[in-house]
C-alpha positions in Angstrom: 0.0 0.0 0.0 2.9 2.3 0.7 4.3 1.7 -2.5 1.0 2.6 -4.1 0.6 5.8 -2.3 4.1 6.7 -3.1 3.6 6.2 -7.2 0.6 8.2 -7.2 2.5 10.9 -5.2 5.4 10.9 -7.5 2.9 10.9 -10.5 1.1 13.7 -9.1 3.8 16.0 -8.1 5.3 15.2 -11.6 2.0 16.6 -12.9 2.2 19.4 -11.2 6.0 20.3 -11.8 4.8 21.0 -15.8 2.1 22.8 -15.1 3.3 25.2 -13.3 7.5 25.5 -12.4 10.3 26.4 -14.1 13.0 24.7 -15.0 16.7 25.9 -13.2 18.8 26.1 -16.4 20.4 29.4 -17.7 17.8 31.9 -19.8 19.7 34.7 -22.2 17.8 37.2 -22.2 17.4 39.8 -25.0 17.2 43.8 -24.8 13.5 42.9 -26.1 12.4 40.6 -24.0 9.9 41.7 -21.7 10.0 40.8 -17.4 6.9 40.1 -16.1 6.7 39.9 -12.1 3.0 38.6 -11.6 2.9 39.1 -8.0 0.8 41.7 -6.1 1.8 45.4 -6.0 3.3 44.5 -2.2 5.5 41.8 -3.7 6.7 44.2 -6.5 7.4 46.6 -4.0 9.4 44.3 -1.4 12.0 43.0 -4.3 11.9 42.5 -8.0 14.1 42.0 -11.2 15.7 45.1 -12.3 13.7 46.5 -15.5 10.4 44.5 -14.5 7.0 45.2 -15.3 4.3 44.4 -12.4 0.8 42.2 -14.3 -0.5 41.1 -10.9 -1.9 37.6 -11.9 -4.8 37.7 -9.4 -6.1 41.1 -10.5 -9.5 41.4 -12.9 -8.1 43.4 -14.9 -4.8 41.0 -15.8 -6.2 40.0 -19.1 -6.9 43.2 -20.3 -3.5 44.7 -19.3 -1.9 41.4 -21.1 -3.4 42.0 -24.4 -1.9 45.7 -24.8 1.2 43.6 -25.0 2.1 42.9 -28.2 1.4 38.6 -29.1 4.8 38.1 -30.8 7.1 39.6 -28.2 9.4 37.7 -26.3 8.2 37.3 -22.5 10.0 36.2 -19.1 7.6 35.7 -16.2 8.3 35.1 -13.0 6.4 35.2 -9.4 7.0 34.1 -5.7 7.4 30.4 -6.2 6.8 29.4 -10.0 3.4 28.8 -9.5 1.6 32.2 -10.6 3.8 32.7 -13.5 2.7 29.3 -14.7 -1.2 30.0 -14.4 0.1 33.4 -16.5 2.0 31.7 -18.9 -1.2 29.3 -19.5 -3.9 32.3 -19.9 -1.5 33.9 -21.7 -1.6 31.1 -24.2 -5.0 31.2 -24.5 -4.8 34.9 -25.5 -2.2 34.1 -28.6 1.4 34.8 -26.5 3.7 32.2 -27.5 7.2 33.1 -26.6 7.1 33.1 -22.9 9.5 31.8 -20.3 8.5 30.9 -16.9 11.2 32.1 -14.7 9.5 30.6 -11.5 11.0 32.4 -8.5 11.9 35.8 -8.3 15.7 34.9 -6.9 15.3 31.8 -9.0 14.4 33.9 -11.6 17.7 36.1 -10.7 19.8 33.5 -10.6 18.9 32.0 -14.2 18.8 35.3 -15.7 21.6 37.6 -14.3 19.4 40.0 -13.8 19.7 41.8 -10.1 16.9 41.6 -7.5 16.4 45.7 -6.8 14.2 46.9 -3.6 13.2 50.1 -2.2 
């Protein structure tokens, strides 16, 4: 039974892992690629990559914000965890965006990008 509930764990969490983090290796990223931090304002606030634009996933009005982007642009997204820039990245898709990265962590995101972590 163990063994059971440990493959359906390891199945599960698997699931999860490409649905919504990122993956650790180095991203190059170009003078047009856009950041993304999808946290909320307060987030922003406490720490984000240098350059970054704040789309607070959670807000109504993300969608609407997203689509004055422009569809072909190149996109790197990032939130607290990995998590919120995954559930971006997937409305985003819906909407037509297909160059996106998910950058998952903001110091995760740092680390794979080069790009510093500025705060107030």
């Amino acid at each position: 039974m163990k063994k059971l509930l440990a493959t359906l764990a390891l199945i599960a969490g698997a699931g999860l892992g490409l649905a919504g983090c990122a993956t650790t290796e180095p991203v190059d990223i170009s003078a047009d690629t856009v950041i993304i931090d999808v946290r909320t304002p307060g987030e922003f606030a406490s720490g984000h990559l240098e350059g970054a634009v704040n789309i607070d996933v959670q807000s109504p009005d993300f969608a609407a914000q997203v689509m004055e982007l422009d569809k072909d642009g190149e996109y790197f997204i990032y939130c607290r965890s990995g998590n919120r820039s995954g559930q971006a990245i997937s409305q985003m898709d819906k909407m037509g965006f297909t160059d996106m990265t998910n950058g998952g962590g903001v110091q995760e995101a740092s680390d794979r990008s080069g790009i510093d972590i500025v705060t107030p």
